[in-house]
N, C-alpha and C positions, 0 to 999 in steps of 0.2 A: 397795333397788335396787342391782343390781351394780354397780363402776365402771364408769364409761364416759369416762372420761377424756382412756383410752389409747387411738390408732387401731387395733390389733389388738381392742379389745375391741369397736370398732363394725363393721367393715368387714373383711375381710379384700381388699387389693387386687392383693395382690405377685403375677406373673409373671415379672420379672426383677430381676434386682436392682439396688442406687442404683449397685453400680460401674459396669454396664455402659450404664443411663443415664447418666453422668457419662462415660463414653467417646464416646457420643454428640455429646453437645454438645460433648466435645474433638475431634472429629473435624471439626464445622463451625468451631469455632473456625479450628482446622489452617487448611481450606480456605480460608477468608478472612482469614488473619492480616495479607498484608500488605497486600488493601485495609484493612483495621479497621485497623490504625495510620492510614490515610492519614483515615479517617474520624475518629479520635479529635483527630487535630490539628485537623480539622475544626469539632467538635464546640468544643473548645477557644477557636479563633481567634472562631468566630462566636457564643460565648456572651458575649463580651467586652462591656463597653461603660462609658463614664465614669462612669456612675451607679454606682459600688459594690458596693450593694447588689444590683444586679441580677445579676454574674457569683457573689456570696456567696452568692445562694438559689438560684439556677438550679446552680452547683456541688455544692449540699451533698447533693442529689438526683442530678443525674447521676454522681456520682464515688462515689456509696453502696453500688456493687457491681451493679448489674445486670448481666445476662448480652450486653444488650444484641440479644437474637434479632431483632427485626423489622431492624434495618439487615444485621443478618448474614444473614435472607432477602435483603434485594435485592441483598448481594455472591455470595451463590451462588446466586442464581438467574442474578444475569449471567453467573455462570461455568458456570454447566449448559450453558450456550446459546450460551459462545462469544463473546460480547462483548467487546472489548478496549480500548475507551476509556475516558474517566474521565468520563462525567456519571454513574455508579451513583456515585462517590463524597460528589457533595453531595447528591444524591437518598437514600442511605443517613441523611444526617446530616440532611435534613430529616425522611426518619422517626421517627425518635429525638428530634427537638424537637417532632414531635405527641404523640407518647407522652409524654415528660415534661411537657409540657404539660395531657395532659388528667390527667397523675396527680396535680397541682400541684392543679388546679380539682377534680377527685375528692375531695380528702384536704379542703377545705375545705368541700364540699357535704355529705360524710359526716362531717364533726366527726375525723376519725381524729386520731391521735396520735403512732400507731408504722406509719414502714414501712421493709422491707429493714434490718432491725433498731435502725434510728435515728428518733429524734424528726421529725415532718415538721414541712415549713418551716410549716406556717400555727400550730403550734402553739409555735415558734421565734419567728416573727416577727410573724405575726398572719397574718389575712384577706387585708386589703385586697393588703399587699405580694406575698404569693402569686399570688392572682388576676394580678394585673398581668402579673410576671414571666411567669406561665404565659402571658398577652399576648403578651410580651415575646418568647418562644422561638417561637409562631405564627406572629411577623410573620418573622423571619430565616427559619422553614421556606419561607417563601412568596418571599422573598426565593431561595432557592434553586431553589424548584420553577421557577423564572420562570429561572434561571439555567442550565436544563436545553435551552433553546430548545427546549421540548416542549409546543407548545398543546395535546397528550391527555395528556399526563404532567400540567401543572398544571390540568387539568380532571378526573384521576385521582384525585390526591392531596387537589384541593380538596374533590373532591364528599366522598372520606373524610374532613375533617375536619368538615365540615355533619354526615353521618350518625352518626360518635360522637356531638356532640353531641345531635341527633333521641335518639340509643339512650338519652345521660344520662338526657334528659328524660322519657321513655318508661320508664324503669326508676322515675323519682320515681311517676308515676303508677301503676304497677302495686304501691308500697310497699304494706305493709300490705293490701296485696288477695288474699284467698284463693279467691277465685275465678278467680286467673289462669293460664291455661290452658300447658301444654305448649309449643304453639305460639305462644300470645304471648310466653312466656319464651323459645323459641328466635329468636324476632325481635329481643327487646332484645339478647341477646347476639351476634347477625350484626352489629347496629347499633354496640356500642358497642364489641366487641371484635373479631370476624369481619375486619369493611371493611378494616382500617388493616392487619392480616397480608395480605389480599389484595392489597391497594394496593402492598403492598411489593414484594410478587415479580412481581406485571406488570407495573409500569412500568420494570424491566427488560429487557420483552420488546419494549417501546413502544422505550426506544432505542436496540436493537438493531437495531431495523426489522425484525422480524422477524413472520410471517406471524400472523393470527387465531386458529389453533389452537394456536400455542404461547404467545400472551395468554392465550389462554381458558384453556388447562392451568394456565400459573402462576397466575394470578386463581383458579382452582378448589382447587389443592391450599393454598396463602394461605388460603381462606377455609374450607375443611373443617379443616385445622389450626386457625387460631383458635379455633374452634367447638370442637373438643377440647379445645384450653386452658384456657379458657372455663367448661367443664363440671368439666376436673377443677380449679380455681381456687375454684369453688362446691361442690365436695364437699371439700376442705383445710380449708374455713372450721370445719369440724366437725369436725377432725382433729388432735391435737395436736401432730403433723408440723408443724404451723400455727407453733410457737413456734419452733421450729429453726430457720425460715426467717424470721424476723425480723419476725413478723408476730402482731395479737393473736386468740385462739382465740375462736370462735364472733360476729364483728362482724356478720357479717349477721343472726345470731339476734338480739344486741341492739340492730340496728336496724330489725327487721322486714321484713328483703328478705328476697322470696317469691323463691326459688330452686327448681332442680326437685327437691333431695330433699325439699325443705318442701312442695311440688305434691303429688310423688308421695306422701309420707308424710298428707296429711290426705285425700288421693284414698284409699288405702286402711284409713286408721284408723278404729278405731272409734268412737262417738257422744261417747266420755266424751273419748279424744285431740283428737276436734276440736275440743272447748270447750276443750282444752290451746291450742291453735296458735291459737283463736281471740285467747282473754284475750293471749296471749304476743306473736302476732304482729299480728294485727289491730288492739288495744287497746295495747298493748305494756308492758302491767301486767305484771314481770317479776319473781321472786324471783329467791335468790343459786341457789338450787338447781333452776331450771328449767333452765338448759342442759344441767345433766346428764341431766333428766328426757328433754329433746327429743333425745337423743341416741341415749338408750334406743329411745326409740321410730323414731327412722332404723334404728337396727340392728334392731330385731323386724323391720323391712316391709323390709329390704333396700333401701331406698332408696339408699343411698352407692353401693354394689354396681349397682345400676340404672344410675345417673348415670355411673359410671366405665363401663359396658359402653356406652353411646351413645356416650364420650368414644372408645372403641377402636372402634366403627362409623364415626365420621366420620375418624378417623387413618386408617383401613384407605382412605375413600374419598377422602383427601390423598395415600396413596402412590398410589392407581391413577392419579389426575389426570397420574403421572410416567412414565406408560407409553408416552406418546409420544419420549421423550426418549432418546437412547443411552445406556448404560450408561459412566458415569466417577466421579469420585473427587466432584464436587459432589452428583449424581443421589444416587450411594449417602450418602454426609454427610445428605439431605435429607431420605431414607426415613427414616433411623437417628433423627434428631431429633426425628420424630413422637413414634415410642416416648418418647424422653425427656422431653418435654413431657408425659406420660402418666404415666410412671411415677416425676416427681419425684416426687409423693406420698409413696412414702420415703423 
């Protein structure tokens, strides 16, 4: 069998290139730089606490380099919109303590080891301490949302952090199941990833006070982004782009998550591949040499290819959600960031 290693040998996905995605995300940066200081101190002051340990686990994660995108939606979405006060600041930074949060509780349900190129905490410190902390950064986000004088903003933020968890849960069960359909896969990923991008940019629009259709737009373009993410996040897994980013190549193979190019790849494979994806993923009877097998066979049936092209139908239907918006310097940042969200990949 050929290699398949290399993402060029599976997929072909490039339309533009990493600089100009990377100009992308420098441009939302731009836009939100000097709320994101105002958020970062934020982040800072309220991860604090006497226990120790709890600003040492909760740091070793948030300070590991993320891009930090879901708080920098709800800084430019308030600035799409015109907004000029300061509750998007703690509301920013209680998004970022649901996300680390569920990443904290992620990395221990999935055993992981390596994320954003460092050791994760549960495998640092254990289990229990993780868990906790990721508690720990919950209660402060709620702490915040409460701090917004927003009884729809913390009815926004809460319901999204019930639904990540519904989607965790919901992704356990669908494990190792090949019979899981399209649309069930695209439920768990509305669920566990979708809600909280969502959540981010309306509840900027909640306290601006500003009308239904401009909630509904940001709530729409948040949640068709996700979904892009999302999609191309589960086609990376089988990419060795994968390593670059600090992260290890093929984990959902070796944990039997039914993702859609594994959908789509046993949907069109033939008798002898499905007993492949059976043993592998169903059973999870694995050799050292099956991941490159299953790699092979995503690239025969175009599956990665697949999965990235729904990822650039829901992007397409994040920019339209911004069409009610006037044309400025956040709007355009917003659009441009879809693409980059899409085309990290290289």
């Amino acid at each position: 069998m050929a290699d398949t290693t290399h993402p060029d040998n599976i997929v072909s996905l490039r339309n533009t290139s990493e600089k100009n995605s990377q100009t992308a995300i420098d441009r939302l940066q731009a836009v939100t730089a000097s709320d994101m200081a105002e958020v970062n101190e934020t982040i800072l002051d309220r991860m604090q606490s006497p226990v120790s340990l709890i600003p040492e686990l909760a740091g070793h994660l948030i300070s590991s380099g993320g891009k930090r995108l879901r708080p920098m939606l709800t800084l430019a979405s308030a600035k799409l919109i015109g907004y000029e006060g300061k509750r998007h600041i703690g509301l920013a930074t209680a998004v970022e303590f649901i996300h680390t949060a569920t990443l904290l509780h992620d990395d221990v349900v999935d055993e992981s080891t390596l994320r954003r190129g460092k050791k994760t905490a549960n495998l640092i410190w254990g289990n229990q301490p993780t868990v906790l902390v990721g508690d720990f950064l919950f209660s402060r986000a709620f702490e915040l949302m409460v701090g917004s004088d927003s009884l729809r903003v913390l009815k926004i933020l809460s319901h999204a952090s019930s639904v990540i968890t519904e989607g965790e849960v919901l992704q356990l069960t669908t494990a190792n199941d090949l019979a899981t359909t399209e649309e069930k896969y695209l439920e768990v990923i509305s669920a566990k990833t979708a809600v909280l991008f969502a959540a981010a940019c309306e509840v900027s629009g909640v306290i601006a006070d500003k009308g239904e259709d401009v909630i509904s737009a940001l709530e729409a373009y948040g949640r068709y982004l996700g979904i892009a993410f999302q999609l191309i996040d589960d086609a990376l897994d089988y990419s060795s782009r994968q390593a670059t980013m600090g992260k290890n190549v093929g984990d959902d193979f070796r944990e039997g998550k039914i993702t859609l190019p594994v959908i789509l790849a046993y949907r069109r494979g033939t008798e002898e591949e499905r007993e492949f994806w059976k043993r592998t993923m169903q059973a999870v009877r694995q050799k050292d040499e099956d991941l490159g097998q299953a790699l092979g066979i995503l690239q025969k049936h175009g599956t990665l290819a697949a999965t990235v092209e729904r990822a650039r139908h829901y992007g397409e239907m994040a920019k339209d959600a911004l069409a009610i918006f006037k044309d400025n310097e956040a709007k355009s940042a917003m659009i441009d960031v879809v693409d980059f969200c899409i085309e990290r990949a290289y």
